[in-house]
Structure formats: C-alpha cells, structure tokens
C-alpha positions, 0 to 999 in steps of 0.5 A: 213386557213387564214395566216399572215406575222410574225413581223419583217421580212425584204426583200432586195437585195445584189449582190448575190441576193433576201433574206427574214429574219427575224432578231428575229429568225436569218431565213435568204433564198435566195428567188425570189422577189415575195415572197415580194409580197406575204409577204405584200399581208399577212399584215392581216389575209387571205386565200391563195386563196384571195392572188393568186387572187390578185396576179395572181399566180396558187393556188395550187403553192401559198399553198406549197410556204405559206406551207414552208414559215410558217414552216420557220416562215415567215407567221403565221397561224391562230392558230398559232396567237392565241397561241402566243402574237402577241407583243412577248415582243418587244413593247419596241423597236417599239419607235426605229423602225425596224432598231434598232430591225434588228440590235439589233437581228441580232447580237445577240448571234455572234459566237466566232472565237478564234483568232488563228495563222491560222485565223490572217495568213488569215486576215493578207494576205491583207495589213492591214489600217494604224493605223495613220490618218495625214494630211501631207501637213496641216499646222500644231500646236505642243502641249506642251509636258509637260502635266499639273498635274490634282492634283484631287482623283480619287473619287474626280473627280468621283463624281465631273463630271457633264454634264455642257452647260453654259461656261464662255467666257474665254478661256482655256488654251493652256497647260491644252487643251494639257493635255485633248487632250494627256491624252485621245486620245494620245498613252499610249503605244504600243503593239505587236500584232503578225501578226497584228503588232504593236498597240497602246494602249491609256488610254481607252479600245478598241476592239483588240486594232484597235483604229478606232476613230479619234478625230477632234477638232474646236476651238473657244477659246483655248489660243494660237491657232488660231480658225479654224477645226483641226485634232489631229495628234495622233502620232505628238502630234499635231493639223493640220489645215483644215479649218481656222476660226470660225465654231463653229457656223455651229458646233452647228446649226448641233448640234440642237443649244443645248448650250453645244456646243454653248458655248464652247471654242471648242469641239471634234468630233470623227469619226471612220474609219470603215476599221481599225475595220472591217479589224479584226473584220469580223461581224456586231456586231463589228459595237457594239464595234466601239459605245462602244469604242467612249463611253469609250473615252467620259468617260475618256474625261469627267473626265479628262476634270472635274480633270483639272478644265473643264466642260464637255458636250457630245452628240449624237444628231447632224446631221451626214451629216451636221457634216461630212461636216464641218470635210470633211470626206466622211460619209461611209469610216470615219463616226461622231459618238460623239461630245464631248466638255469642257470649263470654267464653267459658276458660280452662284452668290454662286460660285457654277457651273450653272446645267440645273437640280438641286437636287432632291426636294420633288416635284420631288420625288413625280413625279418620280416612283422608283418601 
C-alpha cells in the first residue's frame, strides 16, 4: 500500500508545542516534530517501507503512526487518491498560496459566542485599550469645526464616484479636508456599552464598535497646513505633527510610484491597533472584521471625498514596512492596512475628469466574457 500527504497540511510550533493541521478539515494534533519528516517523505506516492528506510524508523511503528495519520486525513492512501479529485476545487486559491487557503479555512464556519454578561465580566477583568490614540506632547493643528456642506444627492454622489490617479496642482482647501476627514473618521456619537464602557460610533460600521483604525495623513498640498505626516486626533479634531516636510515622495516609492498617490495633495494611511479588536473579539476570524472595517472607512472616504468636489484614489498595494516606517508605528501592535488619498481632478480639454479607462467600446465587449 502506497500513501500520500493530503494537500494543504501545515507543521509549526507555538509555546505549547509541535501541532499538524490541516486547515481545510479543521484536524488539528499535537505531535512530535518528526511527523514533519514523515509528512514530507510522503510528498509522492510511497510505501511505508521505503519511508522508514530513509528515515531510519522501525517498520512496524511507522505503519500504525501512517495507519492513524491517514484516519485523520494527514496521508492519502492510494485508493483513496483515486476516489477523490485530487484538486478538491481549490485551484482557484493556489494563485494566493498556502497562507490565503490556511486562513481562509481556518476561520471558516467560528462558532458564535453569544455575548452574555458572564462573558464581558470575564473579558472585561483586564483593563480594556484606550479607545483613543494622541500624541500629547505633537504639536499640533485644530480643524475647523464648521464642516462644508457637500450639497450632493446621495444618488448623485453614488453614481458620481470614480477611482481617479490624475490631480491638478491645486491645493484643496483647509475647510473641505476638515470636512473629509471629520465627516469619515470623526466621532458620530457615543454609545453605552455596558461592561465595555462607552464607545464611539463613527458614520461607518465597525465590528463591536472597537474602532481599531487609525487614520494618518501627509500633506503635500492642503491650504493652510504646512506639508509634513500627521495623526488625526479623533477626539481633538485635530492633526498632530509627527514629521515636518515632504514625504509624499517616500509615501508614493512605498507605494509602487502609482499616480494616484504620486499626485495628490495628501493621502490617508489607516493603521489598526490589533489590541482594541482582539481584546473583544478572541478568534482569528475577527482578524476578517478588522479588513472590512478599513473597507467600510474607504467607501465612506470615497464618496464623501466625490460630494465635496474631490477625486478619490485608494489601495492596498503598498509595502507594509516601508509605510510603517515613514508613520512610525511598529508593524505588530499598530499595522498599515490601506491607503486612502483625494485631490482636484485633473480635466481634459472637454472639462470632463481624466479616467485611466474610458467607457466601454465594442472592441472591449468583444474581448470581455460575460457568461
């Protein structure tokens, strides 16, 4: 009998020990380290016997280890290989490798733990992230607190948004950045949370109202504010000075020198500190929240970015460690997760906005396949 490593299976350490899992059936055991051996010396089809010769390991003990491995679903027997399609349906993951599978299917299907007053007693025991991030000693900007009237339908703005990477040189004004930047990552309104405390609710959805992200912003060309990397102080209202200068240069080389950051007067980085999240949400599929929510803040950055007359750009394509360095947060504790940015849009000679892709021709039709 000849046996095979299942797809997808991952070996690693944690400071309780040695596990094998596989993330696709959820069979996690704790194991010695060289069940990894074993493992890989079954990358192809093969006999136990030709394994424990190149291993060195009894017979007999490698046939019951293989024996409960493949009842676990860690080795494939031959027939086994036959009756099943070896792909399984995941070709369309193998462009994202193994780490996009592994987490994808291994918070898939989390269980539900209803939120009772027993359960925010015992996550409440420890005293919980401070819901505000400041920099006390930065010098610091107040924004106006008068916010500009967008004066835009909402089906107006709607159909108005558009991805734009060409700017004109103008700077925007200080009043209208206020707007953006209260209007999206402001306080709405708080709530009370009962063990939690009280929490703010800001005018995009958050998971438990934690509200982990942080927006940073470096200005090149905002009227009235002196380029340099700021932190927007949510509770302020304010913009505090980390570095002074211009980095829009070092922002956009981190961001693969695409234009839409290239050209702006300024763009937004949002960071998430894991704590304030994972302090509540206790699974790693919260980690899926914590993406949705910079998602949610891009949407309403977007559109509120097109009703007051801005362009806006946004991606995910930058390089974390390069961005977290110009921001100066640490990557682990506070991570990049989105780039968000907005300016004057650039016009052609019609007036109309200058878009990387026009619309749809025939030529492009007959290329596209819709069914």
């Amino acid at each position: 009998m000849k046996y095979r490593s299942a797809e997808h299976v991952e070996c690693y350490w944690d400071a309780s020990g040695f596990y094998a899992k596989n993330p696709v059936t959820k069979v996690k055991i704790s194991t010695d380290p060289v069940t990894a051996s074993v493992l890989y010396s079954f990358s192809e089809s093969r006999s136990v016997s030709d394994v424990a010769q190149e291993l060195g390991l009894d017979e007999n003990v490698l046939e019951s280890a293989v024996t409960s491995l493949s009842s676990l679903g860690f080795l494939k027997s031959e027939e086994q290989g036959e009756a099943e399609n070896d792909t399984g349906g995941f070709d369309a993951w193998a462009p994202w490798g193994k780490e996009g599978l592994s987490f994808h299917f291994s918070t898939r299907d989390a269980p539900f733990t209803e939120s009772t007053d027993e359960v925010r007693e015992e996550i409440t025991k420890d005293p919980s992230p401070p819901i505000f991030k400041e920099y006390k000693n930065a010098d610091r900007i107040f924004l106006p607190r008068h916010q500009k009237d967008p004066g835009h339908s909402y089906q107006e703005v709607l159909y108005r948004r558009r991805t734009h990477r060409d700017f004109v040189g103008a700077p925007v004004g200080r009043e209208v950045f206020s707007t953006l930047m209260a209007m999206t990552f402001g306080v709405k309104d708080f709530i009370d949370a009962k063990q939690f405390g009280a929490l703010m609710v800001r005018t995009s959805p958050a998971g438990g109202a934690r509200h982990e992200l942080e927006a940073y912003t470096v200005v090149t060309g905002v009227a009235g504010i002196a380029p340099g990397i700021y932190h927007y102080n949510v509770r302020e209202h304010s913009l505090e000075l980390l570095r002074e200068g211009e980095f829009r240069d070092g922002l956009t080389r981190a961001c693969d020198a695409q234009s839409g950051v290239g050209e702006a007067p300024f763009s937004v980085v949002l960071t998430s500190v894991v704590a304030r999240l994972s302090f509540k949400y206790r699974h790693p599929r919260a980690y899926r929240v914590m993406l949705m929510n910079a998602g949610h803040l891009g949407q309403t950055f977007a559109l509120t970015a097109t009703a007051l007359g801005l362009g806006p750009f946004q991606t995910a394509a930058f390089n974390d460690s390069a961005v977290e360095g110009l921001l100066g947060v640490d990557g682990v504790r506070e991570t990049a997760l989105y780039v968000l940015s907005a300016g004057v849009p650039a016009v052609d000679v019609n007036g109309d906005p200058v878009l990387s892709h026009p619309p749809m021709s025939l030529e492009g039709s007959r290329k596209a396949r819709f069914e």
